[in-house]
PDB file with one MODEL, atoms N, CA, C and O in Angstrom:
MODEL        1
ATOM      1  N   UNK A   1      33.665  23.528  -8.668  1.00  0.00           N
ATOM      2  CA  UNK A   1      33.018  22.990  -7.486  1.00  0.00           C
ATOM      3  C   UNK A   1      32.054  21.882  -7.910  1.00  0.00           C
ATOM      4  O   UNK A   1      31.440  22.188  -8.932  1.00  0.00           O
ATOM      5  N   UNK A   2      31.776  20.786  -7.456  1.00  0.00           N
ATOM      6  CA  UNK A   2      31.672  19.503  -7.627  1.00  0.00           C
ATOM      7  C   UNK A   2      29.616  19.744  -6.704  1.00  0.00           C
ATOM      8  O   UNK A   2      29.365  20.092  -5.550  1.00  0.00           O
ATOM      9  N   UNK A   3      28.837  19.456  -7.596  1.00  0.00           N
ATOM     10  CA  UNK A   3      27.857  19.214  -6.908  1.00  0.00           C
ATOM     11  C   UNK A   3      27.282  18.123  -6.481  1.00  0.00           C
ATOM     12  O   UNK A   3      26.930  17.470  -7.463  1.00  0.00           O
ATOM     13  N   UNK A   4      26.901  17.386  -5.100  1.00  0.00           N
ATOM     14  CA  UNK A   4      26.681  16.315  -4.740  1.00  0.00           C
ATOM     15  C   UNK A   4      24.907  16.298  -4.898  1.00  0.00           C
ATOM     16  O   UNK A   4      24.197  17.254  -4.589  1.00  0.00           O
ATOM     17  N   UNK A   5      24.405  14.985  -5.450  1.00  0.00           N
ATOM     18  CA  UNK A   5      22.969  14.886  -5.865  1.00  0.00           C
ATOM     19  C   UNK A   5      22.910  13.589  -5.202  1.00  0.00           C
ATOM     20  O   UNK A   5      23.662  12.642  -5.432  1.00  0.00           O
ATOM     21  N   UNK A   6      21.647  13.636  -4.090  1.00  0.00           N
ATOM     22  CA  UNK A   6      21.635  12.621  -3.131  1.00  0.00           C
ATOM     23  C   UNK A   6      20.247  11.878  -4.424  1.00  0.00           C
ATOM     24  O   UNK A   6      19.421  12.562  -5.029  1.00  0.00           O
ATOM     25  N   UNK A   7      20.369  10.710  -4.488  1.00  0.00           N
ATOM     26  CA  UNK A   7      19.760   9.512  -5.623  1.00  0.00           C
ATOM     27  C   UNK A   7      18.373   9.260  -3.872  1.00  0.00           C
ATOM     28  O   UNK A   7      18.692   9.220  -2.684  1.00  0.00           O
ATOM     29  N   UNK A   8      17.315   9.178  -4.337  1.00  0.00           N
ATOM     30  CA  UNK A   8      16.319   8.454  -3.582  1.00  0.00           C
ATOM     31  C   UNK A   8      16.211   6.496  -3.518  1.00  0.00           C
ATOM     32  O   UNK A   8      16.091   5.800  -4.526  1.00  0.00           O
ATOM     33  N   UNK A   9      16.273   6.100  -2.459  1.00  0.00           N
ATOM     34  CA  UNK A   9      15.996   4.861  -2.845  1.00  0.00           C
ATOM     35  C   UNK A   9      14.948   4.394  -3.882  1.00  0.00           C
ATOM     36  O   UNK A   9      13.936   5.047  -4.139  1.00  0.00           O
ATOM     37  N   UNK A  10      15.243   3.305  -4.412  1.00  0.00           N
ATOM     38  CA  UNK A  10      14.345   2.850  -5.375  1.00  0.00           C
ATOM     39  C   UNK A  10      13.248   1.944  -4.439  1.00  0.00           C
ATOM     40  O   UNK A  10      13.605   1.289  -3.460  1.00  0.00           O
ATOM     41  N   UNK A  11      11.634   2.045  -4.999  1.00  0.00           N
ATOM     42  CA  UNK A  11      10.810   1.339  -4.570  1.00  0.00           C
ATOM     43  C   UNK A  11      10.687   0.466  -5.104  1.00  0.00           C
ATOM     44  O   UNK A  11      10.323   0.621  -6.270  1.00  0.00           O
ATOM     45  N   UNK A  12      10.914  -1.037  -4.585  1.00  0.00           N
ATOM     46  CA  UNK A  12      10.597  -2.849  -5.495  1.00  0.00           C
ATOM     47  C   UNK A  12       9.267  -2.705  -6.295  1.00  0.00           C
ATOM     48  O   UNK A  12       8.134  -2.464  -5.878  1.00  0.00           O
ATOM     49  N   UNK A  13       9.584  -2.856  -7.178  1.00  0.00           N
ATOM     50  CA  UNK A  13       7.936  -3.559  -7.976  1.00  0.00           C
ATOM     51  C   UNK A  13       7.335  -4.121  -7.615  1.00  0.00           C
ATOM     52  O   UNK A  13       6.140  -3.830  -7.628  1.00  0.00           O
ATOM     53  N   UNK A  14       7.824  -5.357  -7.030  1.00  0.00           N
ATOM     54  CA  UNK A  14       7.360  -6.468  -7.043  1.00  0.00           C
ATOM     55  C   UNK A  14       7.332  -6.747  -4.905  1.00  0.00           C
ATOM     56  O   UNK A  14       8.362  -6.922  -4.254  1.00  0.00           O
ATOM     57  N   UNK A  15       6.100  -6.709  -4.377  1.00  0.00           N
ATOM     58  CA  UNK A  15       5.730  -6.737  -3.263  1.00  0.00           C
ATOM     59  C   UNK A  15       5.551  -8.307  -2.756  1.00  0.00           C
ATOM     60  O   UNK A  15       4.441  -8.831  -2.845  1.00  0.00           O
ATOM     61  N   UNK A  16       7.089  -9.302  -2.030  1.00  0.00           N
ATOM     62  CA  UNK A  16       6.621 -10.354  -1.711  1.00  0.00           C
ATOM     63  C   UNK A  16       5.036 -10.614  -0.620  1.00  0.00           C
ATOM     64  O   UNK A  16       4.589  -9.844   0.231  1.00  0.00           O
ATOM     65  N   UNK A  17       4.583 -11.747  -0.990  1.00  0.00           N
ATOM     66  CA  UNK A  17       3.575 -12.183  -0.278  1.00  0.00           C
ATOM     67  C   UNK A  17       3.677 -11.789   1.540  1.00  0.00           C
ATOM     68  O   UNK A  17       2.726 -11.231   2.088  1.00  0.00           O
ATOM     69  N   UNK A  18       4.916 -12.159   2.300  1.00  0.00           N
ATOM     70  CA  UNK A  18       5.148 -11.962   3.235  1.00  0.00           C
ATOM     71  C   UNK A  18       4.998 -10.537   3.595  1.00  0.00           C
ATOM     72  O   UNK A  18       4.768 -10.321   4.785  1.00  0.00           O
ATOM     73  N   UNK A  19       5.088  -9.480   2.768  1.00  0.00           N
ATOM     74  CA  UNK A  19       5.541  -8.468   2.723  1.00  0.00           C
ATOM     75  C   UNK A  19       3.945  -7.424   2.411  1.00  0.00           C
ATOM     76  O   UNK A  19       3.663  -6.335   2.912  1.00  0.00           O
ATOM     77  N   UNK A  20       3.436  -7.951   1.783  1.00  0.00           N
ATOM     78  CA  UNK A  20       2.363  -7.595   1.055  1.00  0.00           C
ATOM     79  C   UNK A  20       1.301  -7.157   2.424  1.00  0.00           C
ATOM     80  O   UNK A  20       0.823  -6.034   2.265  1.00  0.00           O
ATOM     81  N   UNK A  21       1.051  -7.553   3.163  1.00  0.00           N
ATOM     82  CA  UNK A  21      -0.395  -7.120   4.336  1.00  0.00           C
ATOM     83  C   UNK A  21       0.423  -6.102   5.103  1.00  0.00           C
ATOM     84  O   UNK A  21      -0.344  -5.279   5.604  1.00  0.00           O
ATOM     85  N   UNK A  22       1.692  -5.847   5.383  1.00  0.00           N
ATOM     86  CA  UNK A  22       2.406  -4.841   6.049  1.00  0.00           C
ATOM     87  C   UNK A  22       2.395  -3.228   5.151  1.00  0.00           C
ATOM     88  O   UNK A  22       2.622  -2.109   5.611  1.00  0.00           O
ATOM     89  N   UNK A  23       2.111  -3.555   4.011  1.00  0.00           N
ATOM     90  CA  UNK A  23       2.500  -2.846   3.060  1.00  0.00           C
ATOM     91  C   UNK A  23       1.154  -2.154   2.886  1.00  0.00           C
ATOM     92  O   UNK A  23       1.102  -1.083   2.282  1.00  0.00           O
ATOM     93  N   UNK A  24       0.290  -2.606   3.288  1.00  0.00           N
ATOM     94  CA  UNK A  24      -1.117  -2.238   3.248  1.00  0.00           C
ATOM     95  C   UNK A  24      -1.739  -1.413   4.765  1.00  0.00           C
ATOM     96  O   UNK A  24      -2.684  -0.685   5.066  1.00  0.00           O
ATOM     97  N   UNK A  25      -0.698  -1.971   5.359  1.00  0.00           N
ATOM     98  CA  UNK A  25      -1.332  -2.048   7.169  1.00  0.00           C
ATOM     99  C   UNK A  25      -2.609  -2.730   7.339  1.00  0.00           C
ATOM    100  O   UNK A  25      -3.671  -2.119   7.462  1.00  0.00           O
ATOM    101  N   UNK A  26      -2.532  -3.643   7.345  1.00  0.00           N
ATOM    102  CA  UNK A  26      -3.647  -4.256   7.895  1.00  0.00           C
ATOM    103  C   UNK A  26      -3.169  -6.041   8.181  1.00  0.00           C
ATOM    104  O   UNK A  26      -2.073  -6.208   7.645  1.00  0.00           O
ATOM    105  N   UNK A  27      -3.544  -7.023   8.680  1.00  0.00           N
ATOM    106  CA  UNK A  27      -3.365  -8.626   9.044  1.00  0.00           C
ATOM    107  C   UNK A  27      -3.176  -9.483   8.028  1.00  0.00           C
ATOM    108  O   UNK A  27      -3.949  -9.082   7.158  1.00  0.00           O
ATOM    109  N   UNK A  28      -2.590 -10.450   7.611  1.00  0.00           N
ATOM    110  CA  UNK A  28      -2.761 -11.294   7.330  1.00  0.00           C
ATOM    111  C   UNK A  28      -3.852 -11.923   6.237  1.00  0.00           C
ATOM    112  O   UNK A  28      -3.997 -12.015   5.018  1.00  0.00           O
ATOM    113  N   UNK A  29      -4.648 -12.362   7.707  1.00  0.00           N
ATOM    114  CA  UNK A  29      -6.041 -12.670   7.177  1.00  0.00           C
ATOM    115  C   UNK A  29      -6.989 -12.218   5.985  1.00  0.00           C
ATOM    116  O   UNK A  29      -7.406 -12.699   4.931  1.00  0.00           O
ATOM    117  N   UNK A  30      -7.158 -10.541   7.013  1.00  0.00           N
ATOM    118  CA  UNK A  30      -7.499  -9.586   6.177  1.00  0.00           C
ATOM    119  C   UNK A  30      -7.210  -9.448   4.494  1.00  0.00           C
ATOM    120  O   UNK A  30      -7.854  -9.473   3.445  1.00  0.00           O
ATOM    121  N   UNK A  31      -6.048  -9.314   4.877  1.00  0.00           N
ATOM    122  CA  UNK A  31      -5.095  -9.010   3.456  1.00  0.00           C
ATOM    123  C   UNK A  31      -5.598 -10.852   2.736  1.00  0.00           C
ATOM    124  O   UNK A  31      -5.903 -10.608   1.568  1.00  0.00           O
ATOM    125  N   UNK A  32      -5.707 -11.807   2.878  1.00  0.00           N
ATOM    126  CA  UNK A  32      -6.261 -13.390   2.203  1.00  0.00           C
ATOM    127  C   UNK A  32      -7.642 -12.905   1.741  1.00  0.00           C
ATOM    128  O   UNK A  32      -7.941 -12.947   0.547  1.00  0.00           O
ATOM    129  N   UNK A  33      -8.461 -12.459   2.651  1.00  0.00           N
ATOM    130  CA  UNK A  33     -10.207 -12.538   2.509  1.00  0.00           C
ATOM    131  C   UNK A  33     -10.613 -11.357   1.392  1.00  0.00           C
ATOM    132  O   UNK A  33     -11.395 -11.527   0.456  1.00  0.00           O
ATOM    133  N   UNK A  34      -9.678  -9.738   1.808  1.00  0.00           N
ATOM    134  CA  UNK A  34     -10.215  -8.945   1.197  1.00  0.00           C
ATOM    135  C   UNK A  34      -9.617  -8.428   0.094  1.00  0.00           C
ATOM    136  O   UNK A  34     -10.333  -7.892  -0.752  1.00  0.00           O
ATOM    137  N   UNK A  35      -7.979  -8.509  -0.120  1.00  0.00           N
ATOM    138  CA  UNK A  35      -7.302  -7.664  -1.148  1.00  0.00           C
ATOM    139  C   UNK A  35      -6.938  -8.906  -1.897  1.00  0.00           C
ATOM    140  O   UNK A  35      -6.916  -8.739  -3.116  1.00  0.00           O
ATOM    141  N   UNK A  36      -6.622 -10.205  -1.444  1.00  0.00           N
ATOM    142  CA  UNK A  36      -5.796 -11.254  -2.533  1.00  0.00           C
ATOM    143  C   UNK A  36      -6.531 -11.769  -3.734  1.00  0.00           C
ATOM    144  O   UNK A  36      -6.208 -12.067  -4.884  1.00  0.00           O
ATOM    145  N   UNK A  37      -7.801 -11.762  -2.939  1.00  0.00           N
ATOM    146  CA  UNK A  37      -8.526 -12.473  -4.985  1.00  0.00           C
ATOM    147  C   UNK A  37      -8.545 -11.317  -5.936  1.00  0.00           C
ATOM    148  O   UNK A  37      -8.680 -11.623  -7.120  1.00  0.00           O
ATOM    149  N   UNK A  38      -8.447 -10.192  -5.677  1.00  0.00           N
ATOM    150  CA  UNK A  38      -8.479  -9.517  -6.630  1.00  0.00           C
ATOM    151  C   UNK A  38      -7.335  -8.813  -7.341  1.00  0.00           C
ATOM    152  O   UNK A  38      -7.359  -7.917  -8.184  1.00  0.00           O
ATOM    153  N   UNK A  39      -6.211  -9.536  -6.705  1.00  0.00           N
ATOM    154  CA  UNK A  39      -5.027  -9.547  -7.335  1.00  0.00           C
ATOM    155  C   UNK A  39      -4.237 -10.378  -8.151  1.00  0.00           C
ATOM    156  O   UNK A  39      -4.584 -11.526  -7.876  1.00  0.00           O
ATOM    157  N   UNK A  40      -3.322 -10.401  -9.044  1.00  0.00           N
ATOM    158  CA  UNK A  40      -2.556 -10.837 -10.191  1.00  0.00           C
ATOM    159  C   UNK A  40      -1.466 -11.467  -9.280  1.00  0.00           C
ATOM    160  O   UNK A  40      -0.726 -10.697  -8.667  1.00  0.00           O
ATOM    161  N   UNK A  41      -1.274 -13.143  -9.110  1.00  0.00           N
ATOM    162  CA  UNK A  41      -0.278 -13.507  -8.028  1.00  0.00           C
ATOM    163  C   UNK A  41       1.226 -13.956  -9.217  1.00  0.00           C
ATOM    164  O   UNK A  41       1.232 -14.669 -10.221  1.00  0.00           O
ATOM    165  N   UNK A  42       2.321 -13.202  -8.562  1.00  0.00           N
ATOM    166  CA  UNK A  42       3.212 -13.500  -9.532  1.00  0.00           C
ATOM    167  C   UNK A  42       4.038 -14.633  -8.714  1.00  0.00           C
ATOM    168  O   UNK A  42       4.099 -14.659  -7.485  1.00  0.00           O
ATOM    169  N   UNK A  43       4.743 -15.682  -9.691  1.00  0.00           N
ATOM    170  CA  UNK A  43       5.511 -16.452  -9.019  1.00  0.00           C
ATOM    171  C   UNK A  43       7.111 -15.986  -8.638  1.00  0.00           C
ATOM    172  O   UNK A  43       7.533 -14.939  -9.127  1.00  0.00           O
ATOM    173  N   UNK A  44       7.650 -16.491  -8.086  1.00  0.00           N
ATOM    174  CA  UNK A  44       8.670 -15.901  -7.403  1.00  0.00           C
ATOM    175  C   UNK A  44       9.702 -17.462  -7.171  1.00  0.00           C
ATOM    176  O   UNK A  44       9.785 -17.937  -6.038  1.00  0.00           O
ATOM    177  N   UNK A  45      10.377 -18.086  -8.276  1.00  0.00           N
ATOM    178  CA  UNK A  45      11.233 -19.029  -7.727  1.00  0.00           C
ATOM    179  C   UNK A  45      10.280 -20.246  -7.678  1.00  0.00           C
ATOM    180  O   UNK A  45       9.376 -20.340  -8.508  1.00  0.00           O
ATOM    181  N   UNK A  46      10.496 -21.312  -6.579  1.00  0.00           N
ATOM    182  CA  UNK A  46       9.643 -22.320  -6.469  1.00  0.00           C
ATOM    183  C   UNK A  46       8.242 -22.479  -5.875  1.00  0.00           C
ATOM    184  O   UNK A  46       7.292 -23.231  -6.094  1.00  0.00           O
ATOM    185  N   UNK A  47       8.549 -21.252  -4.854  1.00  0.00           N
ATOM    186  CA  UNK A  47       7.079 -21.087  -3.561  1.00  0.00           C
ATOM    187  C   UNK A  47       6.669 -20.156  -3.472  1.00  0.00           C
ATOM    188  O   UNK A  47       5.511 -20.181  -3.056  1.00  0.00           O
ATOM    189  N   UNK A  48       7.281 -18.692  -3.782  1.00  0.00           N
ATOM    190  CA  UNK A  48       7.685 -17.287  -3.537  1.00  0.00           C
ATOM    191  C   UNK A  48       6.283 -17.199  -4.470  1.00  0.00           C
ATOM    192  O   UNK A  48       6.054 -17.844  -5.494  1.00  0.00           O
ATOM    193  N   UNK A  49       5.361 -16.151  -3.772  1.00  0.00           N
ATOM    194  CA  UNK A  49       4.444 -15.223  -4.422  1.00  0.00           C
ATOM    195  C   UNK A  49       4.906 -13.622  -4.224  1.00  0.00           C
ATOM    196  O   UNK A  49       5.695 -13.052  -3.470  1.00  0.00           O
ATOM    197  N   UNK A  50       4.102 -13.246  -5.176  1.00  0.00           N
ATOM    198  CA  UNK A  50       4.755 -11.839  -4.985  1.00  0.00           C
ATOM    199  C   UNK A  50       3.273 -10.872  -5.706  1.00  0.00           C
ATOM    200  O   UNK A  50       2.541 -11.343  -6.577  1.00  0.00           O
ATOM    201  N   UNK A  51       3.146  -9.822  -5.242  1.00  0.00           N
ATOM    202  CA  UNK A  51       2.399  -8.786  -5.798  1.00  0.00           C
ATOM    203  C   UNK A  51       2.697  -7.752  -6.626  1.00  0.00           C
ATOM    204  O   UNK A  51       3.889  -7.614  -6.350  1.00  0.00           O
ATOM    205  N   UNK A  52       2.388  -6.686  -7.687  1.00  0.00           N
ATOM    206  CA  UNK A  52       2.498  -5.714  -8.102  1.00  0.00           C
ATOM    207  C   UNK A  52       2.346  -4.840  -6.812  1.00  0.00           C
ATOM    208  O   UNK A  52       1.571  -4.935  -5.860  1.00  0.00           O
ATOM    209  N   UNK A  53       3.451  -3.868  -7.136  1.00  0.00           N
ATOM    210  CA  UNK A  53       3.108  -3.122  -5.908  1.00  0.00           C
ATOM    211  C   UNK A  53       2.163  -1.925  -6.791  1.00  0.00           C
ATOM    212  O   UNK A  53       1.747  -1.209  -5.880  1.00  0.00           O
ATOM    213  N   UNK A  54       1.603  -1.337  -8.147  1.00  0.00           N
ATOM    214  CA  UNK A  54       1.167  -0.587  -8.607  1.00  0.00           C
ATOM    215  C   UNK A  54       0.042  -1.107  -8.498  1.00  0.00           C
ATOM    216  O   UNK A  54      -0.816  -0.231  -8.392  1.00  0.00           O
ATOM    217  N   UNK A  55      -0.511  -2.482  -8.464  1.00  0.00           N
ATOM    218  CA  UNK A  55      -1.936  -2.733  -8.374  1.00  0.00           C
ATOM    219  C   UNK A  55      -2.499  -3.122  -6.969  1.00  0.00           C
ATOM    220  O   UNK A  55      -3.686  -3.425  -6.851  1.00  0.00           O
ATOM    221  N   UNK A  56      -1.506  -3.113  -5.735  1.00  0.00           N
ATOM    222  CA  UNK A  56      -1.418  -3.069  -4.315  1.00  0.00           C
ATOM    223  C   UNK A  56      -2.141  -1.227  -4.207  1.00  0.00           C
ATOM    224  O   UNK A  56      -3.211  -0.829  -3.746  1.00  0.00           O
ATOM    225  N   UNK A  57      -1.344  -0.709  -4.657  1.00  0.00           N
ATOM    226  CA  UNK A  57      -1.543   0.981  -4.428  1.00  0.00           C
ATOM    227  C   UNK A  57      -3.016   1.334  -5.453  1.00  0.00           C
ATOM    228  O   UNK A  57      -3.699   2.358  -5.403  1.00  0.00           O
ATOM    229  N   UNK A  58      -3.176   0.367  -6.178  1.00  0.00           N
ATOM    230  CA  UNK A  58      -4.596   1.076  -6.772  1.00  0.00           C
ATOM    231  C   UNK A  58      -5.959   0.249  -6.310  1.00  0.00           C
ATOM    232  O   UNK A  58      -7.136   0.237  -6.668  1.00  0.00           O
ATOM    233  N   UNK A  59      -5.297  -0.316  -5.494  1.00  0.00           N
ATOM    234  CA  UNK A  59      -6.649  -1.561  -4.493  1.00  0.00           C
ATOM    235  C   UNK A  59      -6.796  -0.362  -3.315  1.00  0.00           C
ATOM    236  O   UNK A  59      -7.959  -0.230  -2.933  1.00  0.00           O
ATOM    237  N   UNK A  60      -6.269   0.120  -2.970  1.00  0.00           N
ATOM    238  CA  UNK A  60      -6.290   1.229  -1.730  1.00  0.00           C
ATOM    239  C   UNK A  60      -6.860   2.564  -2.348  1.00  0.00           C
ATOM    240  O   UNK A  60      -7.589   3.219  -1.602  1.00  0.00           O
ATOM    241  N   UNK A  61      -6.643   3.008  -3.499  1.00  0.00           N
ATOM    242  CA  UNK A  61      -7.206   4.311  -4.342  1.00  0.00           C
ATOM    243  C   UNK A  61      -8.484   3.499  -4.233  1.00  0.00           C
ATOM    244  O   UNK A  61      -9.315   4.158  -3.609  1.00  0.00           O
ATOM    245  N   UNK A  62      -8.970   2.273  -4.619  1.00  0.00           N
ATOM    246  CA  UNK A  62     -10.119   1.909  -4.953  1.00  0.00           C
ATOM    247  C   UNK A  62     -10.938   2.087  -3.123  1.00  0.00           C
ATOM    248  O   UNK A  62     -11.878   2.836  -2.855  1.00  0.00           O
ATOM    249  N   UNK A  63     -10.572   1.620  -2.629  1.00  0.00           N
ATOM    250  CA  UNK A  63     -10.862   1.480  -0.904  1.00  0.00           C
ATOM    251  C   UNK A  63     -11.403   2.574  -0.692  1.00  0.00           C
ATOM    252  O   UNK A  63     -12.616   2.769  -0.622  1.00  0.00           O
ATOM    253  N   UNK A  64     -10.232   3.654  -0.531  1.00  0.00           N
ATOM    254  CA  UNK A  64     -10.236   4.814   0.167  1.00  0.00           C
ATOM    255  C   UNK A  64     -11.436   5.619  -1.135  1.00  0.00           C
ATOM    256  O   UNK A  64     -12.048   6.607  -0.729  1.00  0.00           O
ATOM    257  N   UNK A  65     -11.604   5.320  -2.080  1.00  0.00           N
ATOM    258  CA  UNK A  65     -13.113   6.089  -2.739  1.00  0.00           C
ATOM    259  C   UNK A  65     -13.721   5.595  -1.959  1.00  0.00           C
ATOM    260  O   UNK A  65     -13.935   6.264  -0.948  1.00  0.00           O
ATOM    261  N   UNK A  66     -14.223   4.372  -2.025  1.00  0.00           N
ATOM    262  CA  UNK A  66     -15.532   3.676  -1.780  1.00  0.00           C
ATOM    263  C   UNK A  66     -15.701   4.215  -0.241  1.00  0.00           C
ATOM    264  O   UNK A  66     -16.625   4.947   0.116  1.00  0.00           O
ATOM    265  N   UNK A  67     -14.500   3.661   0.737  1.00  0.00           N
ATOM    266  CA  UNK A  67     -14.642   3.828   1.798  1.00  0.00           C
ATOM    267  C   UNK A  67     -14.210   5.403   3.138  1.00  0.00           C
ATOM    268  O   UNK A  67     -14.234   5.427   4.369  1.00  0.00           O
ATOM    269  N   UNK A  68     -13.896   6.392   2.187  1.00  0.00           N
ATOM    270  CA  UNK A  68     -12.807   7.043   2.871  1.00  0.00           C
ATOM    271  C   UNK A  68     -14.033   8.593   3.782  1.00  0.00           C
ATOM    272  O   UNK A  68     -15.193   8.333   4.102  1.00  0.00           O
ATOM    273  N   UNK A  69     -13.769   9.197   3.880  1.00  0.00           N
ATOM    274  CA  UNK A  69     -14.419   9.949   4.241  1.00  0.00           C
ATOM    275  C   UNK A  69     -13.223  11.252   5.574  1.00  0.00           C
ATOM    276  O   UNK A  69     -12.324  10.983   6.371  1.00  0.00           O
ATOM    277  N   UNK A  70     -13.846  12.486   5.195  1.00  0.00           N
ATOM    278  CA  UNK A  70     -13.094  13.917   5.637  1.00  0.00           C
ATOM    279  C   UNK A  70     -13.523  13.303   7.459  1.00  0.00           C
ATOM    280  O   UNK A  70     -14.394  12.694   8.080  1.00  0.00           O
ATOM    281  N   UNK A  71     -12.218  13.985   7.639  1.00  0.00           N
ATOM    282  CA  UNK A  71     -12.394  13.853   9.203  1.00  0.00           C
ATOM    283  C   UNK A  71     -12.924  15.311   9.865  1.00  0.00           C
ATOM    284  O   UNK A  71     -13.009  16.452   9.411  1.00  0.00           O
ATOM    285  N   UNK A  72     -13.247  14.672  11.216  1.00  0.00           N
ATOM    286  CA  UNK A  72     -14.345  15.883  11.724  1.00  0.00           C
ATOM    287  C   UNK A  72     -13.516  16.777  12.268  1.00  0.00           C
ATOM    288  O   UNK A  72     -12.568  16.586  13.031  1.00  0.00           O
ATOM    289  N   UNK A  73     -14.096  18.132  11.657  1.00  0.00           N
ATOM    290  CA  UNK A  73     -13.422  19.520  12.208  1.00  0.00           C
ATOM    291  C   UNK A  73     -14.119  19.805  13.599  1.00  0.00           C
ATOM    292  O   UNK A  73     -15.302  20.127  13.714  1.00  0.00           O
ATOM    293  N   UNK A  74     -13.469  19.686  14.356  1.00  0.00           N
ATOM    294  CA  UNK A  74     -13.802  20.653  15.780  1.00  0.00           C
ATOM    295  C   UNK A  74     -13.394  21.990  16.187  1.00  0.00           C
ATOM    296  O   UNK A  74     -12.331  22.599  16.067  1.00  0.00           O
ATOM    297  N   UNK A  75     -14.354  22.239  16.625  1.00  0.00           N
ATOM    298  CA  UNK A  75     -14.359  23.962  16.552  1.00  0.00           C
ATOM    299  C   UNK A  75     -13.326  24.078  17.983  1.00  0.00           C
ATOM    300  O   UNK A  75     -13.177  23.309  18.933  1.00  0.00           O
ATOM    301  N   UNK A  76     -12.667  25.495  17.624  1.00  0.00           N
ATOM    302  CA  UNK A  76     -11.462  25.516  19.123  1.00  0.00           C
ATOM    303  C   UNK A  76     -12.379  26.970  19.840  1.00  0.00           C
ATOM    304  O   UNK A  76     -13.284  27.686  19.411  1.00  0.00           O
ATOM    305  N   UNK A  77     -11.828  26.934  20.735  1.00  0.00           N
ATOM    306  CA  UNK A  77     -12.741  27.781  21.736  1.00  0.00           C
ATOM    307  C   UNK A  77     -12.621  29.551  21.396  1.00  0.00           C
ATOM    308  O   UNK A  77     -13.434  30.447  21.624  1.00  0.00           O
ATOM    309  N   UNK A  78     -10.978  29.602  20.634  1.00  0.00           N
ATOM    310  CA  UNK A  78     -10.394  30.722  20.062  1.00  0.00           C
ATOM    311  C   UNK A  78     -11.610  31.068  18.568  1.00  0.00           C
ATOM    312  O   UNK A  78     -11.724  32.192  18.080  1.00  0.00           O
ATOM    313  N   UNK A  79     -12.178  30.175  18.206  1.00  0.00           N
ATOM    314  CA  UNK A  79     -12.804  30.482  16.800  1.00  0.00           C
ATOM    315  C   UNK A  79     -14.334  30.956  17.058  1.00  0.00           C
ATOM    316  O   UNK A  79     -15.120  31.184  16.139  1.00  0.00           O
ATOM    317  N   UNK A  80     -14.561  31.041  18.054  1.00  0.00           N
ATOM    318  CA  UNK A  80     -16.153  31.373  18.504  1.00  0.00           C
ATOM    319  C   UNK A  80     -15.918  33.450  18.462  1.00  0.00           C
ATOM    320  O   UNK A  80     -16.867  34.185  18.737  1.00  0.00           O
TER     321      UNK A  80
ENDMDL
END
């Protein structure tokens, strides 16, 4: 009997520019003013920028310390 092993898609390394503020959730803009200078811009062809997507994901580890915080427990009427 033959076992079938479903393969996961592979995630790109390399996060085009276009691609890059979606990937974050957040604008555009945003993504120019607050995450781009502190990133490594790779070239891509003639015009094409592109991001690490491992240093995309550790700009957000960095965020979510600085900025993150537990959300508020509300009490249910059953817990009194």
């Amino acid at each position: 009997m033959t076992k079938l092993v479903r393969i996961s898609p592979l995630l790109p390394r390399l996060v085009r520019f276009r691609d890059a503020p979606a990937y974050l959730g957040m604008d555009r803009n945003r993504f120019n003013t607050e995450v781009r200078p502190g990133l490594t811009e790779i070239p891509i062809g003639r015009q094409g920028i592109a991001f690490d997507r491992l240093e995309l994901d550790a700009w957000v580890d960095d965020y979510k310390s600085r900025n993150g915080r537990p959300t508020a427990r509300r009490r249910k009427p059953w817990d009194e």
